[in-house]
N, C-alpha and C positions, 0 to 999 in steps of 0.2 A: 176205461177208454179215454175218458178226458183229462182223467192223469197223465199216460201214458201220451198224450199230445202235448202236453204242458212241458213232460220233460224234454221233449223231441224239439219243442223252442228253444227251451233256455239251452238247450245244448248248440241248436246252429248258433244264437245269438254269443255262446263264451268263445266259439271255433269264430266266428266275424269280429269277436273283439279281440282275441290272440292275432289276426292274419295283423289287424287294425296295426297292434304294437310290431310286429316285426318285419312289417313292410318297410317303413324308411331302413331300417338296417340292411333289408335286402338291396332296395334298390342301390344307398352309399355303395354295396359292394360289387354292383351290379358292372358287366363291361361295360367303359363309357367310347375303348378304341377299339375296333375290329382290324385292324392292324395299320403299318407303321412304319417307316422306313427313316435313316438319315443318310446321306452320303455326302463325298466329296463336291463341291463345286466349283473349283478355284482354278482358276488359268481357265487351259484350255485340253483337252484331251493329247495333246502334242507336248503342252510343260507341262502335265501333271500327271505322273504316273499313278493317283489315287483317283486320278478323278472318275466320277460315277462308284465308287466302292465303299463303304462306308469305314474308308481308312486315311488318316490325314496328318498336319504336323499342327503343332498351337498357332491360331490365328488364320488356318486356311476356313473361307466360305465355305457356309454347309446350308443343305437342302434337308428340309427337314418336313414330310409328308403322309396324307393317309388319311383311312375313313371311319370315321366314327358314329357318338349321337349327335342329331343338327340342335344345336341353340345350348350343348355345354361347355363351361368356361376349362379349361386346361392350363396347369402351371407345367413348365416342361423344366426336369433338376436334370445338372449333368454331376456323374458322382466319378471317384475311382472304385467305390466301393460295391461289393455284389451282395443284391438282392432278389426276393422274389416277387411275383404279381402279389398284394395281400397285406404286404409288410407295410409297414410304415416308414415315413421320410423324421427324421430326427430320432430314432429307435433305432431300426436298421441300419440306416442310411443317416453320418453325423459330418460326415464331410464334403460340402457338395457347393455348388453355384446355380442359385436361382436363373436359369437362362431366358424365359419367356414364357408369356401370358397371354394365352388366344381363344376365339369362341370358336366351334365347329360350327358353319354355315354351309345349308342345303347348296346345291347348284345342280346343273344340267346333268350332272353324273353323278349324282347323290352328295352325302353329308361329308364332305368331304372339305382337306383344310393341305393346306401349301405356304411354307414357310422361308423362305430365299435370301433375309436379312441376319442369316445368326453368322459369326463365329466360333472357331473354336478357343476358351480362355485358354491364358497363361497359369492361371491359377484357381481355384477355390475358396470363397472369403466369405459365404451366408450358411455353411454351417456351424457347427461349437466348436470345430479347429479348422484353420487355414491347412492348405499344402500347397505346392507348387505342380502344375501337371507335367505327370513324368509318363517316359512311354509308359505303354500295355494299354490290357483293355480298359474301355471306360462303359459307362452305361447310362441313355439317354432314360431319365423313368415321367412319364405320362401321370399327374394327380390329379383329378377333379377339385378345382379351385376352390368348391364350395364345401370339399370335406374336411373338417375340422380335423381328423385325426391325418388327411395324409396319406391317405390308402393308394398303393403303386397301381393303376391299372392297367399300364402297359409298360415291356422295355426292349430297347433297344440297345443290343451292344455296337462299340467304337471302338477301333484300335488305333491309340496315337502312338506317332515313329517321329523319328528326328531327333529325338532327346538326348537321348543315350550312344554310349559306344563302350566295348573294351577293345584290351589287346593283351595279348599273350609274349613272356619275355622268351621263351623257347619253343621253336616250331619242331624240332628235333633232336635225339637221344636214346640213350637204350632204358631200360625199363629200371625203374627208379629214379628217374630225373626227375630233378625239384620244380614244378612249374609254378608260374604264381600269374593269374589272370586278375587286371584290375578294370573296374568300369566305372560308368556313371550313369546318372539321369535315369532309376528306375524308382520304383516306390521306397517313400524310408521305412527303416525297420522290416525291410520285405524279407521273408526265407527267400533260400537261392536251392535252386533243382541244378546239380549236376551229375552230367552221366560221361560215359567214356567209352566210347564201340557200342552205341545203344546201352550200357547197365549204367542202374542210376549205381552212384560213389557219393551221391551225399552224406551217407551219414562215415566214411571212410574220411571225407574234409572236414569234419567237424560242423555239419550241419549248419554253414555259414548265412549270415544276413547284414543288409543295408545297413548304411549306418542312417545319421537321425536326415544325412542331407541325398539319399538315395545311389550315395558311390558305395563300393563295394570292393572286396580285396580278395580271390581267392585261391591259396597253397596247400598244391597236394605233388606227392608222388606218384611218376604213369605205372598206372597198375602192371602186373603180367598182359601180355598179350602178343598177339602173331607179328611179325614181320611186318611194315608198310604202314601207308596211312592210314593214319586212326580221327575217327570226329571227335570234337569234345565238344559240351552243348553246356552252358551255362543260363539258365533261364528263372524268372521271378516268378514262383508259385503262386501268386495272387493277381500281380499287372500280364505276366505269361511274356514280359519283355525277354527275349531271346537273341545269346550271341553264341556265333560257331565258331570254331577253329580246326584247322588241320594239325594233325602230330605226329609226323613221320618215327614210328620208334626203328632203332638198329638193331645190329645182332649184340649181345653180350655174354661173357665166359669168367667166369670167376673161380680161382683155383684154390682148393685148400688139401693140403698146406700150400707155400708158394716153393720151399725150396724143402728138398730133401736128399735122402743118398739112395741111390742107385739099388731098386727093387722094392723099396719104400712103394704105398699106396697113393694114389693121387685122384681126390673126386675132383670132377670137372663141371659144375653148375651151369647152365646157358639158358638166355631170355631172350625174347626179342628174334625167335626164327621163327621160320614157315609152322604152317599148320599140320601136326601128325604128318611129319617128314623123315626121313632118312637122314642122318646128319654123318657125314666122313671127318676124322679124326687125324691130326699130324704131329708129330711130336719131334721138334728140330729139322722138322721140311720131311719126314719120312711119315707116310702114311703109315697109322698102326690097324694091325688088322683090325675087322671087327669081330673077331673071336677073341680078341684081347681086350674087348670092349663089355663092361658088362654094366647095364640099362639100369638106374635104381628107379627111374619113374616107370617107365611100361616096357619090362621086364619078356612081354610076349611078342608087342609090334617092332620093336626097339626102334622107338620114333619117339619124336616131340609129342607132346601132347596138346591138347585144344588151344593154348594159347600162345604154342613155341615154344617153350620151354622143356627146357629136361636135367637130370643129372646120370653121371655116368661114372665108372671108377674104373684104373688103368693100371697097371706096376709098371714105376719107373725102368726103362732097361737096364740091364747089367752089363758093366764094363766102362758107362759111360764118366768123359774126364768130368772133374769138377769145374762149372763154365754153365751160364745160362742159358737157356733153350727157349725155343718159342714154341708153344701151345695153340692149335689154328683148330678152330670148326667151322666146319663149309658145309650148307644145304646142299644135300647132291642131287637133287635138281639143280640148283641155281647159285653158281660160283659166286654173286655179287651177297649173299647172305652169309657173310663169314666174321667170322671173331678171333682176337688173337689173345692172349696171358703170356706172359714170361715164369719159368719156372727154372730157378738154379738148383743144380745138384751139387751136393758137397762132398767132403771127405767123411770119410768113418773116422771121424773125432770123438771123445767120450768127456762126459762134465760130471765130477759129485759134487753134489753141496749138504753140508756140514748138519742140517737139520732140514728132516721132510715137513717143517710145521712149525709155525711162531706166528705174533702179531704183528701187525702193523709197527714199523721203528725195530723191531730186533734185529741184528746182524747177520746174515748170511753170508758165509765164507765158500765158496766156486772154487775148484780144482779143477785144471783140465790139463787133456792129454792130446797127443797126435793131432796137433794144430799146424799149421805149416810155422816154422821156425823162425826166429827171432821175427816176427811180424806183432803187430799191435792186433791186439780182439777184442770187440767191442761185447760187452756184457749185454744182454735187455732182459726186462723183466715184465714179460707181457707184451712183445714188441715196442717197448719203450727205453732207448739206451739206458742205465744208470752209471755207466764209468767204462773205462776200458784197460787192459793190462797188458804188458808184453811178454811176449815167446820167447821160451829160450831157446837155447838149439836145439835140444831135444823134442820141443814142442809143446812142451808142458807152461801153465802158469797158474797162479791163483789169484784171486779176488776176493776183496768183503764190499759188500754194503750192507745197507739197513734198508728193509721191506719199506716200499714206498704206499701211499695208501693205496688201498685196493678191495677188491669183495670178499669177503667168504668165499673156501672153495681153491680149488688147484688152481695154479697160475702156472705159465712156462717160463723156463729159464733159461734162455739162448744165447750162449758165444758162437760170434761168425768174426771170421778172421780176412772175410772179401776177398780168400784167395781159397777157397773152398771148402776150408775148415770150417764145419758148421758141427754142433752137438746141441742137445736138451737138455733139462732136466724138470721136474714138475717140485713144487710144494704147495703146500697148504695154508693158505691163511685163516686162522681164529679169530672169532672176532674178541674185541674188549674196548671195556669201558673206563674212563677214568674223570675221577669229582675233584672240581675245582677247590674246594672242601673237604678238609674229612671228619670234620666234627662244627655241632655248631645246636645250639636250642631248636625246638619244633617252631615251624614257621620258615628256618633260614631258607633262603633262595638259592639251589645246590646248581651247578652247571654241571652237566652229564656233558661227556666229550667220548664219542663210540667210532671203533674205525673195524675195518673189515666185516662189515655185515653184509645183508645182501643188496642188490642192486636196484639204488629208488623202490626198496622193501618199505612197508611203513611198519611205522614202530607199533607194534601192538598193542603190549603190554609194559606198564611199568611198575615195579614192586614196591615197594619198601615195609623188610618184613617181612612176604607176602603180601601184600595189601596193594590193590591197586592204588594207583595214585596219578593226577593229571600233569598234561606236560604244560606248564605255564607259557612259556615262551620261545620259539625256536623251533628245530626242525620237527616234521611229523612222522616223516620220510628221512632214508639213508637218500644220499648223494649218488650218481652214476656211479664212484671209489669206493660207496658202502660208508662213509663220514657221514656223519649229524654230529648237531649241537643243540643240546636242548635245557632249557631251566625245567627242573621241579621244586614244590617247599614240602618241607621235610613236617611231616605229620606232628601232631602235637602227644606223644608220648613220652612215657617214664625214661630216666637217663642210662642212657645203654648205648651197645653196638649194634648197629642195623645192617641184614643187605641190603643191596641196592639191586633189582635184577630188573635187566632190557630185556627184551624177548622182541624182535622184527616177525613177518607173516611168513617171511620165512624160516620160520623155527630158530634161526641163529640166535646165539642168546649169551649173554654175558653176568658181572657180579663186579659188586665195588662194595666195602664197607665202610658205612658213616657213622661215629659217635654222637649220639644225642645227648648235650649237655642240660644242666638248667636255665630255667627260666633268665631271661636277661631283658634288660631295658635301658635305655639312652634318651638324653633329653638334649632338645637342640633352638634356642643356645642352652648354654649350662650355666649361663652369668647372665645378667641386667638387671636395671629399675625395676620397681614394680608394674604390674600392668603390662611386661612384654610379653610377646604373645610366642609362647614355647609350641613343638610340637613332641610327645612322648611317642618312641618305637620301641617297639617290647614283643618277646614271642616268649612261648613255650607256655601257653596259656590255654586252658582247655577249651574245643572249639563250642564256635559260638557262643561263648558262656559270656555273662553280664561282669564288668569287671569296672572297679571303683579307682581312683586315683586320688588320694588322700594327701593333701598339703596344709604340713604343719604350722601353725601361722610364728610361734614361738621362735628363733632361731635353735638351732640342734636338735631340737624335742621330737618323740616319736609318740607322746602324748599329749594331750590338752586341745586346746583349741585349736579347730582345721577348717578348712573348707573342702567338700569333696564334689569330684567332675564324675560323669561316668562316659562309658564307652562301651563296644561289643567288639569280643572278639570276632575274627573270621573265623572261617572254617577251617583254617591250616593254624590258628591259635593266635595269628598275632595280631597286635595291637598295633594300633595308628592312630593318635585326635590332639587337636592341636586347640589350645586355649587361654587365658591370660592368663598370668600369676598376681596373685591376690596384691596391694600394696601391703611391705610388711617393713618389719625392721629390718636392721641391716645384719646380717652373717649367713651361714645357709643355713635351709629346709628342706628336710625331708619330704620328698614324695613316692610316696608306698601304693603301686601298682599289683593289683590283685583281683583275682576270679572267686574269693574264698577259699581255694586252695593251695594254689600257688602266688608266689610274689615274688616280686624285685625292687628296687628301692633305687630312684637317684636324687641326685641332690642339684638343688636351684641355689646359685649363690645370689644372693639380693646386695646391690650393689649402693651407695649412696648420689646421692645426683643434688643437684642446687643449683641456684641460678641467682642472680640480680640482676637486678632493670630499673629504671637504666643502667647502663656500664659505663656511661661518658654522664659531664654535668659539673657542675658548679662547687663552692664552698657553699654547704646550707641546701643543698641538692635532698629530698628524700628518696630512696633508694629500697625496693623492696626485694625482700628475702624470702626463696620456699626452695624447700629441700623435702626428698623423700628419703628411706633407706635408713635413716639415723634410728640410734636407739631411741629404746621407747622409752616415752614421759623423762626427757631428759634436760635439762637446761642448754642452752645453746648458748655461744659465747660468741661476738664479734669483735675484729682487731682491724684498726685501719689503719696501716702503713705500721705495725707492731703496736701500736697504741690500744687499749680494751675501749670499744664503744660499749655505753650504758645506753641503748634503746628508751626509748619514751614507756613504751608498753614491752614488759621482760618476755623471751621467745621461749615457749617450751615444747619438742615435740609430743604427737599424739603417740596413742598406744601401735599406731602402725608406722611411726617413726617419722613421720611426715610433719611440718612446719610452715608456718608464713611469719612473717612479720617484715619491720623495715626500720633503719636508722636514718639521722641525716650527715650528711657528711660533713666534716667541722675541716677547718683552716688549717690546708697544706697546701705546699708548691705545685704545679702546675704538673702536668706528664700522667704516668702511670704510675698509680699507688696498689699494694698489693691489700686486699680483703680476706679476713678468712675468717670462717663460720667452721665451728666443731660441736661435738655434744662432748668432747673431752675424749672421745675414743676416734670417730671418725673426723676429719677433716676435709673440707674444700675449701682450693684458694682461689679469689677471682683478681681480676686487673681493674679496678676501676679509671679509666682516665681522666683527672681533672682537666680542665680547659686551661688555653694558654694563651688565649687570646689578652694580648695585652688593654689597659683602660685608653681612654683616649685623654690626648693631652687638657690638660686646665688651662683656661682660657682666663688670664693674667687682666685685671682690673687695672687702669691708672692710678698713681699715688695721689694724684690731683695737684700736684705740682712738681715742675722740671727740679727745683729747690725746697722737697719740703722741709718741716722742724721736724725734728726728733721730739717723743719718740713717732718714730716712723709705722705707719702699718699699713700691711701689703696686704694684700684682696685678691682672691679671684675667684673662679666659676663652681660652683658644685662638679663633680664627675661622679654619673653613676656605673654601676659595674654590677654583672650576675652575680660575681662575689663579694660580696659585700662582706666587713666593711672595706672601704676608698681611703689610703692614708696619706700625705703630700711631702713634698720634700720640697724646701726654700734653698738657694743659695745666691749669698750675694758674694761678690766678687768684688777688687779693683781692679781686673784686666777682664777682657772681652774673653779668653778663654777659659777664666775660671782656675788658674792655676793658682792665684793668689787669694783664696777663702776668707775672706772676713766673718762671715755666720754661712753655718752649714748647718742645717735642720730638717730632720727628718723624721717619721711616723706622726705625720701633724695629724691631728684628727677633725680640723677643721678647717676650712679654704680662706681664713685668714690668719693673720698673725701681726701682733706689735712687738717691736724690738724693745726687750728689757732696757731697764736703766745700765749695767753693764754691759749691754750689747749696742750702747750708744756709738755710732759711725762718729773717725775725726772729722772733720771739714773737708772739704777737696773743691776744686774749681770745676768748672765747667769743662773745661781744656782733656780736666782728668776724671771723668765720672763714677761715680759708682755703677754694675752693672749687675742685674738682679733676675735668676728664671726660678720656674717652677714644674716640677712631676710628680705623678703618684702611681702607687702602689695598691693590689687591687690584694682579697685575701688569700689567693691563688699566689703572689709572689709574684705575679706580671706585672712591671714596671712600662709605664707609658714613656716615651722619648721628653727629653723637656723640652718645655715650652718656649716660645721668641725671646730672643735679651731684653730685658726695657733696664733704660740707664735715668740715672739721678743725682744730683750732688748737692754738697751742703755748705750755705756760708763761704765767705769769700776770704783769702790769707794774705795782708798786706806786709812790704818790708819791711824788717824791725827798725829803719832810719828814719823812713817818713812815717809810721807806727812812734816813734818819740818825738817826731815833730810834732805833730797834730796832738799830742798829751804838752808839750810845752808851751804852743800854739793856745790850747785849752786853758792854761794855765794864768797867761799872763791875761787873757782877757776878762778871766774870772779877776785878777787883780785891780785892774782898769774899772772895771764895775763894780768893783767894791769902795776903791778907794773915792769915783765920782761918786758914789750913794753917801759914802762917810762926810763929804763936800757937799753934800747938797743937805743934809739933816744938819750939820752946825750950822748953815747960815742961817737956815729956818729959826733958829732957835733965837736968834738976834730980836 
C-alpha cells in the first residue's frame, strides 16, 4: 500500500515537471490577438474611394485596430509574401517592413489597441531582400515582440492598387489574331493566370511571368470561340493583381483549296460565328442549297458547334467561266455574322513533270498544256513562284528548275496563267545529306549539310558505321524547309570507308560516305627559337588513351636523347596541348606523337637567334654577344665591318647551341658598321652604330710672343673623346685662309708640337704675319672644326741699301777705333 502511494507521487510530481517544461512553449504559441483589422484612412470618404476598406495605394493613411492580451508588446511586419498564423517571420516571411511597435492596454472596452499614425510603404528594406510594393495582396502579420523565434499570431490581408496597368494592342479580329498584352507594376518574377471567356489559356501562352522589375509582356493567339465580346483576364497568381480586356472576335472563312475548275471539291472552314447556329452558304451572290452542303463538324445538327466554328464541303458548279468568285457565310439568324473568301476557278489545263521524286537542287522539267495562249505562267512550287514561261498558240509550254528547299513528302506544282489557266502536279521530296569532307583521320570535325526532311523534326539519330555518334555543333532540329547544318567528329577507327546515316523523328533518313584516313598531326608554328611555345593537333588516336610527344633533342635523329610531354587523348581521338620546345641546336627535330599504337611525326625547325647589346657606342665600346639555335659545341667567329675580332675570352657554343660572350669594338669610322657572328654554318649579321659625334675643338695656348725665335712650339688644350685615342692636326699658313701652307701636320698624338730644324719659318713682318689653327680627330674619324687663327711673325727685313750702309757705317768706325787705340799705345810707349 505504501508503495503503491509512493508511485502515485512520483508519478503527479514527473506529470507537474513535464506541464513545468512545456508551458512557456505553450503560452509563446498561445493567441496574443483576438482579432484585428487595417483599413483605408486617407482623405475623406468623398476623395477616397478605399476609404474604410482595407484597400489602398502606397503612402495612403491607415488605421490599424483590435483586441487582444492587455500589457503585450506587438511588432506589426507588412509583407507581399503569404503566410500562416504559426510560421515564422525570416523563414516564411523574408521580404517585409518592420511597420510598428505597440503594447496592448486595458481601457473601458477592454484590451484593446488603435493605431492612426501608419502609412502605407513604397517599399520593403528590413528583410534579406528589398522589393518595391507593387499591386496585389499584401499581408499585415501581428508577432509578439518578445518571441525570439517570430511566431505570426495574427493576419491581416491588404490589397494595394495604383501601381500597375496594361493594355491590349488589338480589341478586335477573327480567331487567331496575334494579341500581345503588356503591363507593369505587379510582383517581379510573378506567374501570370490568363483565361479567355472564363477558361484558363495559360499554359496555351507559355506559362508567362514578370520580369525581375514586375512589367510583363503577354502573346498569344484568340483561341476558337462564338461570335461577340469575349473577356480576357490577365492576373498575378501570387499578388492576385488583375487586368481585363474586351475582345470583340468576328466572323472568319478559310477555303482550301482557294482556286480550282469547275466541280472540283471545296472545304469551307469558319470561326468566329454564333453558337450551334444555322450558317447559309453563297457562292458568287447565289445562295447554294443546303443539300449541296455537306457538314464535316456536326454532320446531324448541321450547325456551328460550341464555339462557332464549323467546316463544311461544296462541288464547285459546272459550267462556270474561269474568273474569281466570292465565297459568303451568314449566320441565319443574324446577317451582321458573315464571312467572305475569294475562290477562282480555272481552265481544265494539264502539267507533267519529268520526275515524281528527287532532292532538294535536282531539276524539274514542267510541260504544260491548254493554257490560254501566248500568255506568260507563272510556275510555283508550293505556292511559292520559281520562274515563269510563255504560251504558245497552242497553249502549251515547258519549264525547268531546280527543287528549292523544302520538307519530305509531296509538294504541289502549280501553273496559273491569271487568265484561268490553272493545272497541278504533285512530287516528292527525298531527303539527303551531304559532308563538307569526304575523308579525313578520326577526330576530324565533318559538317553534315541535310535538306528535305521533315518539318522542325529533330534529328534523332546519327550513324557513323552504325554507331551512334553526337552532334558537336549546329542544328538539332530540321528548319521549317527541312534544312539543318550540323558538325560531327569522325570516331577514332581503322582506315576505311564509313556511312554516315541521319535519321530525323520522323523516320526521314539519309546516307553519305566518309573515308577514314591515318593518323595525322600538325604543329603550329612549325619554325622558331628555342623555348617557343608550339601547340601540337593530331587525331586518329585511340580515344582517351595516354599519348606521349617525344622531341628529339639531336637535329634529324629519331634516336637518342629527347624530352617527352604527355597529353590525353579525347574521346573522338584527338589530340590538342600546347608546350615549349626545348632550347636545341639549330636544324629540325623530330617530334613523334603516339598512343602506343598509332603515331604521326612532325617536325620543329629550330631556328638561330642572337643579339648584341649595345648596338650603338664608341671605339673601345664592349659589346655582348648570345645566340641560341647554333650548332652545338662549336667555335663561333666575330667580324667587324669584315675584319675577324679575337675576343678576350674565345666563344664556344653549348651542347644546346646557345652562347654568350663579348668583344670590344676597335677603331672604325663613325656610322653603321656591319657585325657577324657564325659557328661556320649558321650566320647572323647585326648593324652596330659607331657614334659620330665629332670632339670638340682644342683650345690653342699663346706662343708667348707676338715675335717669337725659332724653333717655335705651339701648345694647346688636351680634348678628351668616348673614342679614344684624340689625334691633332696643326697648320700654319701665310694667308688668313690657309691657301698658302707652310707646315701641314696631322695625326699629332700630342697637344703640342715644336717646328723642326727644317721646318724653320723665313722672317716676315708684322704687316705680314704668319697665321696658325689647330683640330683633331677622334678614333671614330670624327673631326672637330678648327680652332681661332692666332697670328705671329719673325724678325724684321731691312733694304739691301741701307742693310750696306750700316755694314760700311760699322766698318769705318771699327777703323777709327782702331787706329785712335794704335795712337794712343805709341805715345805711351815714349
Amino acid at each position: 500500500m505504501k508503495k503503491n502511494m509512493l508511485f502515485r507521487t512520483l508519478g503527479v510530481v514527473l506529470s507537474l515537471a513535464l506541464l513545468v517544461m512545456v508551458l512557456p512553449a505553450s503560452l509563446a504559441l498561445a493567441a496574443t490577438i483576438d482579432t484585428a483589422e487595417v483599413i483605408n484612412t486617407e482623405g475623406t470618404p468623398s476623395t477616397n474611394p478605399y476609404y474604410g476598406e482595407p484597400v489602398g495605394e502606397t503612402g495612403d493613411s491607415i488605421e490599424v485596430s483590435g483586441i487582444g492580451d492587455n500589457g503585450v508588446e506587438i511588432d506589426l511586419y507588412f509583407s507581399s509574401q503569404g503566410a500562416e498564423e504559426g510560421d515564422e517571420i525570416d523563414d516564411e516571411v523574408q521580404i517585409y517592413e518592420k511597420m510598428y511597435n505597440f503594447t496592448i492596454l486595458g481601457g473601458i472596452d477592454g484590451d484593446q489597441f488603435n493605431i492612426t499614425t501608419l502609412e502605407i510603404p513604397d517599399e520593403l528594406t528590413d528583410g534579406d531582400s528589398d522589393e518595391d510594393v507593387h499591386d496585389g495582396v499584401y499581408y499585415f502579420y501581428f508577432v509578439r515582440a518578445t518571441d525570439s523565434n517570430k511566431n505570426i499570431q495574427y493576419i491581416v490581408e491588404f490589397e494595394i492598387v495604383g501601381n500597375s496597368d496594361a493594355e491590349i494592342d488589338f480589341d478586335e479580329g477573327p480567331v487567331g489574331t496575334t494579341v500581345t498584352i503588356t503591363g507593369y507594376g505587379i510582383a517581379p518574377y510573378e506567374a501570370l493566370l490568363v483565361e479567355f471567356d472564363g477558361k484558363d489559356i495559360t499554359g496555351q501562352v507559355g506559362d508567362p511571368f514578370a520580369d525581375e522589375d514586375g512589367d510583363f509582356e503577354v502573346i498569344f493567339d484568340i483561341p476558337e470561340s462564338e461570335n461577340g465580346d469575349q473577356t480576357i483576364t490577365v492576373a498575378g497568381e501570387d499578388s492576385r493583381a488583375e487586368f481585363e480586356f474586351t475582345f470583340t472576335v468576328l466572323a472568319s472563312i478559310v477555303l482550301s483549296p482557294t482556286e480550282g475548275k469547275s466541280g472540283s471539291t471545296l472545304t469551307i472552314g469558319g470561326t468566329g460565328f454564333d453558337y450551334k447556329n444555322g450558317v447559309v452558304f453563297f457562292f458568287g451572290g447565289d445562295v447554294v442549297a443546303s443539300t449541296d452542303i455537306t457538314w464535316v463538324v456536326d454532320g446531324v445538327y448541321k450547325r456551328t458547334n460550341s464555339v462557332g466554328s464549323f467546316t463544311v464541303t461544296m462541288e464547285i458548279p459546272e459550267g462556270l467561266d474561269a474568273r474569281i468568285y466570292v465565297v459568303r457565310a451568314e449566320d441565319e439568324d443574324d446577317d451582321e455574322i458573315v464571312a467572305e473568301a475569294h475562290f477562282t476557278v480555272v481552265m481544265d489545263s494539264i502539267i507533267i513533270v519529268d520526275e515524281d521524286s528527287g532532292n532538294v537542287g535536282d531539276t524539274i522539267t514542267v510541260d504544260g498544256t491548254d493554257f490560254t495562249s501566248d500568255d506568260e505562267v507563272t510556275i510555283y512550287f508550293d505556292d511559292e513562284p520559281v520562274g515563269t514561261a510563255d504560251t504558245l498558240t497552242d497553249g502549251s509550254f515547258t519549264f525547268s528548275f531546280d527543287i528549292p528547299e523544302s520538307t519530305a513528302g509531296e509538294h504541289t506544282i502549280k501553273a496559273d496563267d491569271d487568265s484561268g489557266g490553272v493545272a497541278e502536279a504533285v512530287i516528292t521530296v527525298e531527303p539527303k545529306i551531304a559532308l563538307d569532307l569526304e575523308e579525313g583521320p578520326g577526330g576530324t570535325e565533318v559538317t553534315i549539310t541535310g535538306t528535305g526532311f521533315g518539318y522542325r523534326s529533330d534529328i534523332e539519330t546519327i550513324e557513323f558505321d552504325g554507331t551512334d555518334v553526337d552532334i558537336e555543333s549546329g542544328d538539332d532540329r530540321s528548319e521549317t524547309n527541312g534544312s539543318f547544318e550540323l558538325t560531327i567528329l569522325v570516331p577514332a577507327v581503322s582506315a576505311g570507308s564509313y556511312d554516315v546515316t541521319v535519321i530525323d523523328e520522323d523516320g526521314n533518313e539519309a546516307e553519305a560516305e566518309f573515308t577514314v584516313v591515318i593518323a595525322t598531326a600538325t604543329i603550329n608554328p612549325a619554325s622558331g627559337v628555342g623555348e617557343t611555345e608550339v601547340t601540337i593537333s593530331s587525331s586518329g588516336f585511340i580515344a582517351n588513351s595516354a599519348v606521349t610527344i617525344t622531341y628529339y633533342v639531336e637535329a634529324d635523329a629519331t634516336t637518342g636523347d629527347s624530352e617527352v610531354f604527355s597529353a590525353t587523348a579525347g574521346s573522338d581521338g584527338v589530340v590538342s596541348t600546347t608546350f615549349d620546345i626545348p632550347a636545341s641546336e639549330y636544324g629540325s627535330h623530330n617530334l613523334v606523337i603516339s598512343d602506343g599504337t598509332n603515331s604521326a611525326t612532325v617536325v620543329f625547325a629550330i631556328l638561330a637567334d642572337a643579339n648584341i647589346s649595345p648596338a650603338t657606342g664608341n671605339v673601345g665600346s664592349t659589346v655582348s654577344v648570345n645566340g641560341t639555335g647554333f650548332g652545338a659545341t662549336k667555335a663561333i667567329s666575330i667580324t667587324y665591318d669584315g675584319t675577324l675580332i679575337t675576343p678576350t675570352i674565345p666563344i664556344t657554343t653549348l651542347a644546346d647551341g646557345s652562347f654568350s660572350g663579348s668583344f670590344d669594338v676597335p677603331v672604325s669610322d663613325g656610322g653603321n658598321r656591319t657585325v657577324t657572328v657564325s659557328d661556320g654554318t649558321v650566320t647572323k649579321q647585326f648593324t652596330f652604330t659607331m657614334e659620330t659625334t665629332p670632339p670638340g675643338i682644342p683650345q690653342q695656348n699663346p706662343i708667348g710672343s707676338e715675335r717669337p725665335k725659332q724653333p717655335i712650339t705651339f701648345d694647346w688644350a688636351d680634348v678628351t673623346d668616348a673614342s679614344a685615342p684624340v689625334t691633332y692636326n696643326l697648320q700654319i699658313a701665310s694667308d688668313a685662309n690657309y691657301s698658302s701652307l707652310v707646315v701641314n701636320k696631322t695625326g699629332l698624338t700630342e697637344s703640342i708640337y715644336t717646328l723642326t730644324e727644317a721646318e724653320e719659318l723665313e722672317p716676315v713682318s708684322k704687316d705680314n704675319p704668319y697665321y696658325w689653327r689647330v683640330s683633331c680627330t677622334d678614333a671614330a674619324s670624327n673631326s672637330s672644326d678648327w680652332g681661332p687663327s692666332a697670328t705671329f711673325y719673325i724678325g724684321t727685313i731691312w733694304p739691301g741699301w741701307l742693310m750696306w750702309l750700316w755694314i760700311g757705317l760699322g766698318a769705318l768706325v771699327l777703323g777709327v777705333f782702331f787706329f785712335w787705340l794704335g795712337r794712343r799705345i805709341a805715345f805711351s810707349s815714349y
